[in-house]
N, CA and C atoms as an extended XYZ file, in Angstrom:
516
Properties=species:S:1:pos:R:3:atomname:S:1:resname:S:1:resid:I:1 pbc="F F F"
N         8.998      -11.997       23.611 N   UNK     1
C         8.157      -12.001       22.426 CA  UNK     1
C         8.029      -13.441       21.924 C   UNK     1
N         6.642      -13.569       21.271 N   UNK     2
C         6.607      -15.327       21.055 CA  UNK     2
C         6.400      -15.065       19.329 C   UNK     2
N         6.806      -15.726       18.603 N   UNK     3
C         7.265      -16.020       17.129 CA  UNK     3
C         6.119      -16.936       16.924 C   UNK     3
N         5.755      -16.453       15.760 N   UNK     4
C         4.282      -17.882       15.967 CA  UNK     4
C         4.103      -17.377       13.982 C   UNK     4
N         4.340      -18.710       13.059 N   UNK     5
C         4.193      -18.750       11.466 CA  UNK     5
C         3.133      -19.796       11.128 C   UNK     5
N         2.370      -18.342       10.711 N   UNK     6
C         0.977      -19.037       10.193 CA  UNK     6
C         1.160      -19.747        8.835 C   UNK     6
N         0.370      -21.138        8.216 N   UNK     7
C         0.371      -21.809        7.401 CA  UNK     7
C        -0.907      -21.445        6.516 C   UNK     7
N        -1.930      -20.932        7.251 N   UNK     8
C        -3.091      -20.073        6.676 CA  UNK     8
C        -3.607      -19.204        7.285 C   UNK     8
N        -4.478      -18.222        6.306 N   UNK     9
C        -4.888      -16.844        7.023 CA  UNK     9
C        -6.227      -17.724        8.248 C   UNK     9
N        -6.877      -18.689        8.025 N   UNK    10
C        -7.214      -18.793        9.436 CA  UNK    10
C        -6.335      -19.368       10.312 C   UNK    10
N        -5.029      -19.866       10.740 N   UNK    11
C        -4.122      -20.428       11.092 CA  UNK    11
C        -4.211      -18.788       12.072 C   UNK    11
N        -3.725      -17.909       10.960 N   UNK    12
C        -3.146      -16.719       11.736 CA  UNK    12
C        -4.653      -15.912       12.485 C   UNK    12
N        -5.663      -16.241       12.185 N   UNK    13
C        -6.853      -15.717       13.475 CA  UNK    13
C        -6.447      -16.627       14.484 C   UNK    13
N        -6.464      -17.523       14.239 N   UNK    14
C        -6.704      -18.242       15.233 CA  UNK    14
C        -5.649      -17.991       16.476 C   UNK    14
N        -4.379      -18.072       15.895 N   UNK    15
C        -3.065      -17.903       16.557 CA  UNK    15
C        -3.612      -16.093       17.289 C   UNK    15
N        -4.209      -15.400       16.644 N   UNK    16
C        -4.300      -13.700       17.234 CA  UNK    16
C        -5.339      -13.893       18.112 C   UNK    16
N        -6.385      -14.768       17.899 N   UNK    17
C        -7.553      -14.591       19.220 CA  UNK    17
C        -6.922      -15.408       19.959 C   UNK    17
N        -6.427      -16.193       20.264 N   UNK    18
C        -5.679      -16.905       21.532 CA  UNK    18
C        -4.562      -16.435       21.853 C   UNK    18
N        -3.647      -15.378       21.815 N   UNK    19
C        -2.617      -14.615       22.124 CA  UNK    19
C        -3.018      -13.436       22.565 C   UNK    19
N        -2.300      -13.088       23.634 N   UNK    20
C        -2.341      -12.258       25.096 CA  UNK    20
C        -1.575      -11.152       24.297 C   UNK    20
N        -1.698       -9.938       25.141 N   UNK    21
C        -0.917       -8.753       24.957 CA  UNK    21
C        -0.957       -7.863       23.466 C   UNK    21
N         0.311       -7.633       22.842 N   UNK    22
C         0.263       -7.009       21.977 CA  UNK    22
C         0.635       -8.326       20.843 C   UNK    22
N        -0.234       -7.631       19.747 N   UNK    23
C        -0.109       -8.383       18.169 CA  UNK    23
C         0.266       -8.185       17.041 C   UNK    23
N         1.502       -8.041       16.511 N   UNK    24
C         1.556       -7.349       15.144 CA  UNK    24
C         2.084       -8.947       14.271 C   UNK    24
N         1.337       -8.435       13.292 N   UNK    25
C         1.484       -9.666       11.958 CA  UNK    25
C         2.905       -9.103       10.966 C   UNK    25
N         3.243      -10.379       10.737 N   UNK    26
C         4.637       -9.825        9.721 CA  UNK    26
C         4.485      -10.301        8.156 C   UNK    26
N         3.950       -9.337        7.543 N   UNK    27
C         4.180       -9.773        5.708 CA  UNK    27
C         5.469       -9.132        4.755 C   UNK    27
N         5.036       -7.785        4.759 N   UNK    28
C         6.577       -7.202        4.442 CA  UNK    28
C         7.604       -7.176        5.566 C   UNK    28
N         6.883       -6.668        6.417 N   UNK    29
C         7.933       -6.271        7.728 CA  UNK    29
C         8.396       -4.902        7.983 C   UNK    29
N         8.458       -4.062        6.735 N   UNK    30
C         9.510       -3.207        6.641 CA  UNK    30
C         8.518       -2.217        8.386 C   UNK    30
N         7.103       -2.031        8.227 N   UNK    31
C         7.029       -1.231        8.938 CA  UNK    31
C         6.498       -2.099       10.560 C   UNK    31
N         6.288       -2.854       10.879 N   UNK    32
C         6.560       -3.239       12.202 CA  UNK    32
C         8.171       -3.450       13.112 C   UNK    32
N         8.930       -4.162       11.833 N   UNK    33
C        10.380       -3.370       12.240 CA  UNK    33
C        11.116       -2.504       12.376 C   UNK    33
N        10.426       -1.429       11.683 N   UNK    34
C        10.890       -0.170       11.781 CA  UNK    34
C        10.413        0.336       13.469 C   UNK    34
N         9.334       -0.356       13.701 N   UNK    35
C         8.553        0.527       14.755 CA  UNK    35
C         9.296       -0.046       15.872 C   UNK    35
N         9.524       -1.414       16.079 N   UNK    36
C        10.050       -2.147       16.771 CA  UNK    36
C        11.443       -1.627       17.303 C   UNK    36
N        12.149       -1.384       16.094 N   UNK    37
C        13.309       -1.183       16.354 CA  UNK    37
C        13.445        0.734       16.844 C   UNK    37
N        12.385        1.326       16.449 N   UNK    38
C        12.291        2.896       17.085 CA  UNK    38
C        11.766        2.452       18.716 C   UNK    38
N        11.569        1.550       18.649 N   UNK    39
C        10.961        1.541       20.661 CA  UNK    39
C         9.951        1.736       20.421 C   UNK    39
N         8.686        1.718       19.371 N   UNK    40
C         7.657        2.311       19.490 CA  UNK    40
C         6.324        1.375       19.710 C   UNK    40
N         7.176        0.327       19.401 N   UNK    41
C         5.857       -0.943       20.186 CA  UNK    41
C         6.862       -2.228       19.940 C   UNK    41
N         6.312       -3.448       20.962 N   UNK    42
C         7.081       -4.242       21.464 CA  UNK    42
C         5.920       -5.602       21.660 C   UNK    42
N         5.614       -6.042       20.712 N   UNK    43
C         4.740       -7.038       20.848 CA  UNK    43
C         4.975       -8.193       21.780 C   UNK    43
N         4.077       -8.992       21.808 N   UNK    44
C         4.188      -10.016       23.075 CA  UNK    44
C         3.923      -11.172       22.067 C   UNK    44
N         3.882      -11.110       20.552 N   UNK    45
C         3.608      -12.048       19.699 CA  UNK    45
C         3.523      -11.265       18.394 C   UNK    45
N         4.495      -12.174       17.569 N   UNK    46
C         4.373      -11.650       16.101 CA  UNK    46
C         4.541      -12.472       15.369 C   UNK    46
N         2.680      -12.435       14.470 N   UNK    47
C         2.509      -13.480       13.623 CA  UNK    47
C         3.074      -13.589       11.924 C   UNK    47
N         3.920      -14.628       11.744 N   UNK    48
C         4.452      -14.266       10.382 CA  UNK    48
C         3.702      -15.061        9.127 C   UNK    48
N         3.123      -14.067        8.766 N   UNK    49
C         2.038      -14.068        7.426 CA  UNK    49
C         2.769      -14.924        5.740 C   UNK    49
N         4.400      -14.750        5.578 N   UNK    50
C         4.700      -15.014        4.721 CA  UNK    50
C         4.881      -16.151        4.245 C   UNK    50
N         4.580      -17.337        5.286 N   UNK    51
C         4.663      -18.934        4.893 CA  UNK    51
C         2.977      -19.167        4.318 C   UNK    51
N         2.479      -18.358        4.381 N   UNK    52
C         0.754      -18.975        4.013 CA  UNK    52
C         0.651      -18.593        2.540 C   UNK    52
N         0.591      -19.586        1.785 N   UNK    53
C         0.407      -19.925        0.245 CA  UNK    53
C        -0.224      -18.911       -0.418 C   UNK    53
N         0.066      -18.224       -1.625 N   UNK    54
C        -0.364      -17.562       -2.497 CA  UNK    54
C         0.226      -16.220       -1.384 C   UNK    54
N         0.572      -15.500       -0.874 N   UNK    55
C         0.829      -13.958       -0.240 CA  UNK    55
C         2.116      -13.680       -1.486 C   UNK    55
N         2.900      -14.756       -1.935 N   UNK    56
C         3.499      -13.750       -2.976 CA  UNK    56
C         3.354      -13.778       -4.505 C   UNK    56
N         2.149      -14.085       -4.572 N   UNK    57
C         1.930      -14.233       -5.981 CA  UNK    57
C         0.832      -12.866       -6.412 C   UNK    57
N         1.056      -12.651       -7.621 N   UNK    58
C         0.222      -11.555       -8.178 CA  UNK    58
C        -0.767      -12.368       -9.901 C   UNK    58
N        -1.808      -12.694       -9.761 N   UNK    59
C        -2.836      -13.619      -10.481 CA  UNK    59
C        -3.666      -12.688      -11.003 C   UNK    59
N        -3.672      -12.607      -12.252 N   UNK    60
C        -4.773      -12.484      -12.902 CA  UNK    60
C        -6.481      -13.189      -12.201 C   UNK    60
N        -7.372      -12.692      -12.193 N   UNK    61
C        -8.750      -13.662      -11.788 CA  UNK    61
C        -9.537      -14.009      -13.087 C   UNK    61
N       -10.066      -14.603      -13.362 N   UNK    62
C       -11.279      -14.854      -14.463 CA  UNK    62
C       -12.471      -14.160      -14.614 C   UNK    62
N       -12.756      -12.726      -13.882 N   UNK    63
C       -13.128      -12.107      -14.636 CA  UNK    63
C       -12.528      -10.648      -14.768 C   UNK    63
N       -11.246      -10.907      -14.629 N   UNK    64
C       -10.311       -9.169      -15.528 CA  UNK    64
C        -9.683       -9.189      -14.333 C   UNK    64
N       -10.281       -9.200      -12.883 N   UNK    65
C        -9.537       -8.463      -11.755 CA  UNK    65
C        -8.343       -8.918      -11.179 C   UNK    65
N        -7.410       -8.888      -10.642 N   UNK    66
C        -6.241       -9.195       -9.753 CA  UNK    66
C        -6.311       -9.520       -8.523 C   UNK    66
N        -5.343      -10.190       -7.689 N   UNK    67
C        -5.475      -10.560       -6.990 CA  UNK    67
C        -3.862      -10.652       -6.860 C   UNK    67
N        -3.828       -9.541       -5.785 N   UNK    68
C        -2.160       -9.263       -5.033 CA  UNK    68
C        -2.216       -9.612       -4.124 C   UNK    68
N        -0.974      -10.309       -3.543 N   UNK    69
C        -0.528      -11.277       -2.329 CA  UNK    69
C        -0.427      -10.241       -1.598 C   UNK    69
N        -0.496      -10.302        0.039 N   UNK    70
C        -0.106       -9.178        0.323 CA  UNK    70
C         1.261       -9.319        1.334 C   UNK    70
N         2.164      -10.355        0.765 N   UNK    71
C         3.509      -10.005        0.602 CA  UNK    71
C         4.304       -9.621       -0.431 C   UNK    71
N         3.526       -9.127       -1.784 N   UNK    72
C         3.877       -8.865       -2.805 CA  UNK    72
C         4.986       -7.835       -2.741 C   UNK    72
N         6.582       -7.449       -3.125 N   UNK    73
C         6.555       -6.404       -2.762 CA  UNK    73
C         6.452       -5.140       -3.983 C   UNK    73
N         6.871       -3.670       -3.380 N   UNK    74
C         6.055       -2.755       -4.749 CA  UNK    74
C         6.707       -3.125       -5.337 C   UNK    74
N         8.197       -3.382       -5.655 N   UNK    75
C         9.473       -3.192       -6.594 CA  UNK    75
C         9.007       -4.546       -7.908 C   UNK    75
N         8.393       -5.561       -7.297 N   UNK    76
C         7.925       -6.460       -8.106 CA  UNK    76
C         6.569       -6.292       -8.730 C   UNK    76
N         5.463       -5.449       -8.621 N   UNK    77
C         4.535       -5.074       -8.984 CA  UNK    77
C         4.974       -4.678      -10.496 C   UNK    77
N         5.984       -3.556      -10.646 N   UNK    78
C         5.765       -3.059      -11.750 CA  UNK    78
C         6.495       -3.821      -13.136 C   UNK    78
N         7.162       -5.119      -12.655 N   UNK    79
C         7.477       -6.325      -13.551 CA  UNK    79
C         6.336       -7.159      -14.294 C   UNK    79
N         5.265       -7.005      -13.705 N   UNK    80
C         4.191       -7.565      -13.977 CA  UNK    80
C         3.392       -7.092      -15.408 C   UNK    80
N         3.883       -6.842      -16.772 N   UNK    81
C         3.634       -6.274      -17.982 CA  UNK    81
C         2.052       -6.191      -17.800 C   UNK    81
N         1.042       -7.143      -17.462 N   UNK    82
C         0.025       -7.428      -17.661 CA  UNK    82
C        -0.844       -6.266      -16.799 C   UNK    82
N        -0.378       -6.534      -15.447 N   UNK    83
C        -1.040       -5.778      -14.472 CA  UNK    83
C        -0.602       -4.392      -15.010 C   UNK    83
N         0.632       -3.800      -15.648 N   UNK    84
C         1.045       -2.179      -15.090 CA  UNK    84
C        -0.027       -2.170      -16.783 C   UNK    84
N        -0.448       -2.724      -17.908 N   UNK    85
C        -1.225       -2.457      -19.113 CA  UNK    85
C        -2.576       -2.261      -18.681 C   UNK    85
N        -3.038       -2.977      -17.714 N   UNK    86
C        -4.342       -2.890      -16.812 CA  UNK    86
C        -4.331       -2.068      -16.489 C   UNK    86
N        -3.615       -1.599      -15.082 N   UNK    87
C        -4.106       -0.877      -14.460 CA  UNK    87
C        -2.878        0.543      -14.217 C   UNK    87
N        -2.825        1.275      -15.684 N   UNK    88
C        -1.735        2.285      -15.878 CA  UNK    88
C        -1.806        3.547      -14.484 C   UNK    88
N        -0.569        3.383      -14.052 N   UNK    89
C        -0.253        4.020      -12.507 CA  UNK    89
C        -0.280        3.771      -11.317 C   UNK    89
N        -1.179        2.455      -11.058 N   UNK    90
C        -1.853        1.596      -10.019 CA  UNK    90
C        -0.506        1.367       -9.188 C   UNK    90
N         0.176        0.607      -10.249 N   UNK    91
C         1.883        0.035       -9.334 CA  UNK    91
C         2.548        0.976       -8.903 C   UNK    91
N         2.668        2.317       -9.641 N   UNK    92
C         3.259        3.797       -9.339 CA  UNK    92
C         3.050        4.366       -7.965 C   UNK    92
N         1.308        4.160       -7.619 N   UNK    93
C         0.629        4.586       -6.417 CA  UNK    93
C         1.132        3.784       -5.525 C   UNK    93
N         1.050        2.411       -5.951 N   UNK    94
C         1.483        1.399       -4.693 CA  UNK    94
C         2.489        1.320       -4.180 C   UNK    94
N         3.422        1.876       -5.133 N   UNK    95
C         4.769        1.901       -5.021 CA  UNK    95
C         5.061        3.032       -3.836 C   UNK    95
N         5.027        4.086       -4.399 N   UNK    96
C         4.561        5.121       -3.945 CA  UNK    96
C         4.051        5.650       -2.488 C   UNK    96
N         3.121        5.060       -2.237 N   UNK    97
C         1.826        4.944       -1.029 CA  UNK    97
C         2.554        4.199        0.067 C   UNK    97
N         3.447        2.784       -0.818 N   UNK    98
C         3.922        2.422        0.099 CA  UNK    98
C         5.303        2.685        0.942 C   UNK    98
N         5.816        3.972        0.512 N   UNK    99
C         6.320        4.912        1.336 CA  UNK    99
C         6.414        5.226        1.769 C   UNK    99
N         4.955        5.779        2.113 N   UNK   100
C         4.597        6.402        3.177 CA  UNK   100
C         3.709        6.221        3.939 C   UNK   100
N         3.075        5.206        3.498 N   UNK   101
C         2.085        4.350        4.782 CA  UNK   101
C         2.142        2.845        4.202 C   UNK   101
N         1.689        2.252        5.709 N   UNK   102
C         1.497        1.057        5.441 CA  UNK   102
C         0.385        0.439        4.714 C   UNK   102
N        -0.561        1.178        4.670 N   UNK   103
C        -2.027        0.175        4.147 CA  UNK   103
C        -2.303        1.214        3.103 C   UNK   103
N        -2.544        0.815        2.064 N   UNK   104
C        -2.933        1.459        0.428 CA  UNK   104
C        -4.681        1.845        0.872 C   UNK   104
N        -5.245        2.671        0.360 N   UNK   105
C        -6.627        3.152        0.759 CA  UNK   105
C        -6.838        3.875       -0.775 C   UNK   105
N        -8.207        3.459       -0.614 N   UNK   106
C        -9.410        3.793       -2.186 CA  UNK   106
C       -10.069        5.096       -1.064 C   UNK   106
N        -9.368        6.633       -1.961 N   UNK   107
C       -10.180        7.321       -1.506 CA  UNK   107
C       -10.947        8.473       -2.456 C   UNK   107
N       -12.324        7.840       -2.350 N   UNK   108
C       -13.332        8.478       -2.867 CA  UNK   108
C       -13.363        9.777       -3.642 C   UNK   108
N       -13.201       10.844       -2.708 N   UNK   109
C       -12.995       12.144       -2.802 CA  UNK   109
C       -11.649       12.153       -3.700 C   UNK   109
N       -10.724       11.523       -3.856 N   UNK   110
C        -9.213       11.684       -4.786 CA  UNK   110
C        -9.919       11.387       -6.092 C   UNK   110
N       -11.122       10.039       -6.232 N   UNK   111
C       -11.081        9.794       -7.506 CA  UNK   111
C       -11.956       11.038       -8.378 C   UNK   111
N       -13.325       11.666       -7.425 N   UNK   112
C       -14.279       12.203       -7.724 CA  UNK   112
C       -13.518       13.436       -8.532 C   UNK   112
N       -12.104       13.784       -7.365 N   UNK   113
C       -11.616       15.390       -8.304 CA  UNK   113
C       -10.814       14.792       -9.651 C   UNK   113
N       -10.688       14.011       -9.862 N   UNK   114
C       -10.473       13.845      -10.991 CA  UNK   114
C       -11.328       13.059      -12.506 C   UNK   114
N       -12.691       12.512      -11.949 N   UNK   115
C       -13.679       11.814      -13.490 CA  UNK   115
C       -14.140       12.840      -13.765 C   UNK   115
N       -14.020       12.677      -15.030 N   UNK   116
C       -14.699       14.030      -15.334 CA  UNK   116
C       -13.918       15.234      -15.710 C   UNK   116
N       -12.908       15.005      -15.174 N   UNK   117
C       -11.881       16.731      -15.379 CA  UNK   117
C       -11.142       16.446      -16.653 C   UNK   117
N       -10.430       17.656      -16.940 N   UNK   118
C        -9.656       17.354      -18.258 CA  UNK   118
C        -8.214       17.123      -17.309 C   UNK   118
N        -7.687       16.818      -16.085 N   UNK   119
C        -6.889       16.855      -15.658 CA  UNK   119
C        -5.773       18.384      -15.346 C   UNK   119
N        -6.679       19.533      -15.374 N   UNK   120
C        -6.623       20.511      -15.288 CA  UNK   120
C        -5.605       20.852      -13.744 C   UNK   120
N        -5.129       22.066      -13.452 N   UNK   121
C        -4.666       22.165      -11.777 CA  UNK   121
C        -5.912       22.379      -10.890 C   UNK   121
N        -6.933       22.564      -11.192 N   UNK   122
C        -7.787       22.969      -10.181 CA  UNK   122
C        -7.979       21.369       -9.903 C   UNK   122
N        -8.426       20.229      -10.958 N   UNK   123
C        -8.472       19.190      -10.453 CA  UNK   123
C        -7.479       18.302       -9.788 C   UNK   123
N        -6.123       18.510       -9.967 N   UNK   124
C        -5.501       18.426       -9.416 CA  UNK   124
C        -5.087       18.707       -7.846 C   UNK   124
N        -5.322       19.762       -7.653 N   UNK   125
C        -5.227       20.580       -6.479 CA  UNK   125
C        -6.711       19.743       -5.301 C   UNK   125
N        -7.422       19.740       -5.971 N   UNK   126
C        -8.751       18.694       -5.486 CA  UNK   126
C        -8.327       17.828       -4.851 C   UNK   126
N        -7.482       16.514       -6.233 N   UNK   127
C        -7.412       15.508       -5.897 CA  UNK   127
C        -6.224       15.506       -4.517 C   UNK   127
N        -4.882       16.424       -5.224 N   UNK   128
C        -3.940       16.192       -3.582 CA  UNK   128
C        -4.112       16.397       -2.271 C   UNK   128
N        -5.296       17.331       -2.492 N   UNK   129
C        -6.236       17.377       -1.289 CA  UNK   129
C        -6.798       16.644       -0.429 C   UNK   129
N        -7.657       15.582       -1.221 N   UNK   130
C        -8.092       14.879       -0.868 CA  UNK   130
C        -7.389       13.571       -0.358 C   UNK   130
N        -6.290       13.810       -1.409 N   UNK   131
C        -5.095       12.372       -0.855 CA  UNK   131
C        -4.776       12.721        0.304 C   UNK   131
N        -3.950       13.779        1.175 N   UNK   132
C        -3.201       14.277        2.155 CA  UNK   132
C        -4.414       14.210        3.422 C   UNK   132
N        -5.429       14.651        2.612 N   UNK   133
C        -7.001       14.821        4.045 CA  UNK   133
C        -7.043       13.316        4.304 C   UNK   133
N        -6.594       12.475        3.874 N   UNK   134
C        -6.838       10.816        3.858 CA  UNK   134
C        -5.662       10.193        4.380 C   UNK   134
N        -4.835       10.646        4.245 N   UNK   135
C        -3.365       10.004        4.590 CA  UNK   135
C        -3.997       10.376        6.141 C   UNK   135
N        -2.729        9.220        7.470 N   UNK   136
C        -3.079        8.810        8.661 CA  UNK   136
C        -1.461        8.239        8.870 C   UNK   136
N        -0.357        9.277        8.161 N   UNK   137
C         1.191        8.184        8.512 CA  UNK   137
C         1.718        8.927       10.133 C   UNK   137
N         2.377        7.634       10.336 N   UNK   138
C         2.925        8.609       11.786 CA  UNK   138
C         4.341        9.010       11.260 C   UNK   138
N         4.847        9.434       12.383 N   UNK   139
C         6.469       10.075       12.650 CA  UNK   139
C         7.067        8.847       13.120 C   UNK   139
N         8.075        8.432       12.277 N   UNK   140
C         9.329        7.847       13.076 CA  UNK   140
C        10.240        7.947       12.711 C   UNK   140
N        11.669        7.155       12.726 N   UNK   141
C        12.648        7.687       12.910 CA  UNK   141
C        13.082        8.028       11.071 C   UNK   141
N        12.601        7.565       10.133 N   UNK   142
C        12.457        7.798        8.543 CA  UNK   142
C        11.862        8.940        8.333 C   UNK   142
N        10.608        9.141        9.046 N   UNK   143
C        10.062       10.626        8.509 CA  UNK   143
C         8.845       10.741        9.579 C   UNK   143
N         8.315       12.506        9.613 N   UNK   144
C         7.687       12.885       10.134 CA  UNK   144
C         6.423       12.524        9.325 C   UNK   144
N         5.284       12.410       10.232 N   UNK   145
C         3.926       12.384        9.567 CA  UNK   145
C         3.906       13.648        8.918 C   UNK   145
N         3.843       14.617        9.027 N   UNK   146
C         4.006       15.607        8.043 CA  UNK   146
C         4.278       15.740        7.030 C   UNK   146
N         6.133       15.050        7.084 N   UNK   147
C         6.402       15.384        5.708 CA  UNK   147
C         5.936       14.464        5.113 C   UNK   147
N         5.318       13.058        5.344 N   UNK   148
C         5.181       12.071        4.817 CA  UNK   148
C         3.455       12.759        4.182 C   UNK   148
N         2.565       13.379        4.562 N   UNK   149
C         1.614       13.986        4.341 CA  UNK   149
C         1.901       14.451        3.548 C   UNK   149
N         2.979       15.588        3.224 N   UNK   150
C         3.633       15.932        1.913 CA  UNK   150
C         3.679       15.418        1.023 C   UNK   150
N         4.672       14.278        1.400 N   UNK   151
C         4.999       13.509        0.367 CA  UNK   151
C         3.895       12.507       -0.425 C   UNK   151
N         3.111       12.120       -0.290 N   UNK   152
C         2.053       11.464       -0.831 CA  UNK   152
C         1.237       11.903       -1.846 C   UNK   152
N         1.004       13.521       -1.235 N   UNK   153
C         0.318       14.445       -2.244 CA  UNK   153
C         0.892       14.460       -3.508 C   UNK   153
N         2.543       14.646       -3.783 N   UNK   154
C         3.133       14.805       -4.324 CA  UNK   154
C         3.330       13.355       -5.193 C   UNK   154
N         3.763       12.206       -4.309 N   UNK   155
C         3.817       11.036       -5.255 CA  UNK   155
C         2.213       10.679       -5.474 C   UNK   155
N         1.009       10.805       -5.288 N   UNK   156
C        -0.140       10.463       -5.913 CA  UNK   156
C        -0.549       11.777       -7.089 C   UNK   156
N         0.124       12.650       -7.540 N   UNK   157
C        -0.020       13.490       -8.168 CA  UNK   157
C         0.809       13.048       -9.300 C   UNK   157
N         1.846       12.268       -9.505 N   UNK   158
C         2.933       12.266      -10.383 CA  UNK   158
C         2.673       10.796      -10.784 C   UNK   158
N         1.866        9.699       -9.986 N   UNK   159
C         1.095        8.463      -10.293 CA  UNK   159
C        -0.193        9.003      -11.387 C   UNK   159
N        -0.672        9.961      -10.926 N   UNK   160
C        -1.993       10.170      -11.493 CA  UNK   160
C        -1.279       10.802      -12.856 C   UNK   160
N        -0.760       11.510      -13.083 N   UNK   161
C         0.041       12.222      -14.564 CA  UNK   161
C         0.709       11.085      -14.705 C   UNK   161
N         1.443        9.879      -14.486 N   UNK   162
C         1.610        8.744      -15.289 CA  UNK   162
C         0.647        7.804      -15.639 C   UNK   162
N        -0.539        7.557      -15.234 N   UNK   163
C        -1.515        7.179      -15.155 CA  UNK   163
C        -2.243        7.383      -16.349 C   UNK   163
N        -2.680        8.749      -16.491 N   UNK   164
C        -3.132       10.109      -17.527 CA  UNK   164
C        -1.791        9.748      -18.742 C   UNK   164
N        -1.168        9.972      -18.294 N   UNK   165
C        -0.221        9.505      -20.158 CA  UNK   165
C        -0.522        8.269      -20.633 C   UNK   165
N        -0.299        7.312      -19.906 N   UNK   166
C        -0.414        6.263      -20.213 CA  UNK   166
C        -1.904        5.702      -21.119 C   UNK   166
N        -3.193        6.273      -20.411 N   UNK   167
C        -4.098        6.049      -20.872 CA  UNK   167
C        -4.290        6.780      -22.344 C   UNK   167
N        -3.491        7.779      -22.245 N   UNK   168
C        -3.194        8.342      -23.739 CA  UNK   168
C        -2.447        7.762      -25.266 C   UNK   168
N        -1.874        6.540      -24.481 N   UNK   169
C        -0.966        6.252      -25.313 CA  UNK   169
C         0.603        6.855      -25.356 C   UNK   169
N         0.911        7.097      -24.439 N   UNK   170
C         2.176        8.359      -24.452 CA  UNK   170
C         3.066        7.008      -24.081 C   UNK   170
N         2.783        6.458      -22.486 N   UNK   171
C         3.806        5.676      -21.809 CA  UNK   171
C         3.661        4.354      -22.528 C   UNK   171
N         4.518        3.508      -21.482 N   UNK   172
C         4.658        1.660      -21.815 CA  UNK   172
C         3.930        1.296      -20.562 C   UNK   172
């Protein structure tokens, strides 16, 4: 395996279109090492994402939006007073999501069963629906895609009711 630390995100194209075989990039790590170490892939090059400037910072932008590193990790998300007042449950999901999969996903159909509803179970039942029909985790040696299918429904259901308080005024 060849070790190769990118200094910028074009640093790290560049380093992936000129490298042979298999490619996995390292920012958190937690899940290419996991896979690595299950036997389940064995790269021929792994590019490490975490020396390239700004991946662990979490910034406000100038006009309202954010901008997360994406070596940020969740546990530090929800330190961020500013971001969890913004965006009440967001860090919960991420937190959350990132449990059980690697890549966080905006899915459509989750938000639709819920604008509009009074947060009722039927909308509910919608939305976990739609989370679990969207989830894509595999099985390894931590958990089955299944239960991890489970589990998502369940932690994007308990994000969304902290979410829902919060916008009420209930939470911090």
């Amino acid at each position: 395996m060849r070790y190769h630390v990118a200094d910028s995100f074009e640093d790290a194209v560049r380093l992936a279109q000129s490298a042979e075989g298999v490619t996995r990039f390292l920012a958190g790590g937690t899940d290419v090492l996991v896979q690595m170490r299950a036997g389940l892939v064995t790269p021929d090059n792994l590019i490490d994402l975490k020396h390239i400037p700004g991946v662990h910072e979490i910034e406000r932008r100038a006009d309202g939006g954010w901008r997360i590193g994406i070596a940020v990790p969740g546990a530090v998300l929800g330190k961020e007073a500013a971001l969890v007042a913004d965006w009440p449950g967001v860090v919960e999901a991420r937190v959350a999501l990132g449990a059980v999969a690697p890549t966080v996903l905006l899915v459509a159909d989750a938000a639709e069963a819920l604008i509009g509803s009074a947060l009722d179970e039927a909308a509910m039942e919608r939305f976990v629906a739609a989370v679990r029909a969207a989830a894509k985790p595999i099985s390894d040696k931590r958990a089955t895609a299944e239960f991890r299918t489970e589990v998502v429904g369940v932690m994007a259901k308990r994000a969304a009711m902290i979410a829902y308080s919060r916008a009420k005024g209930e939470g911090k």
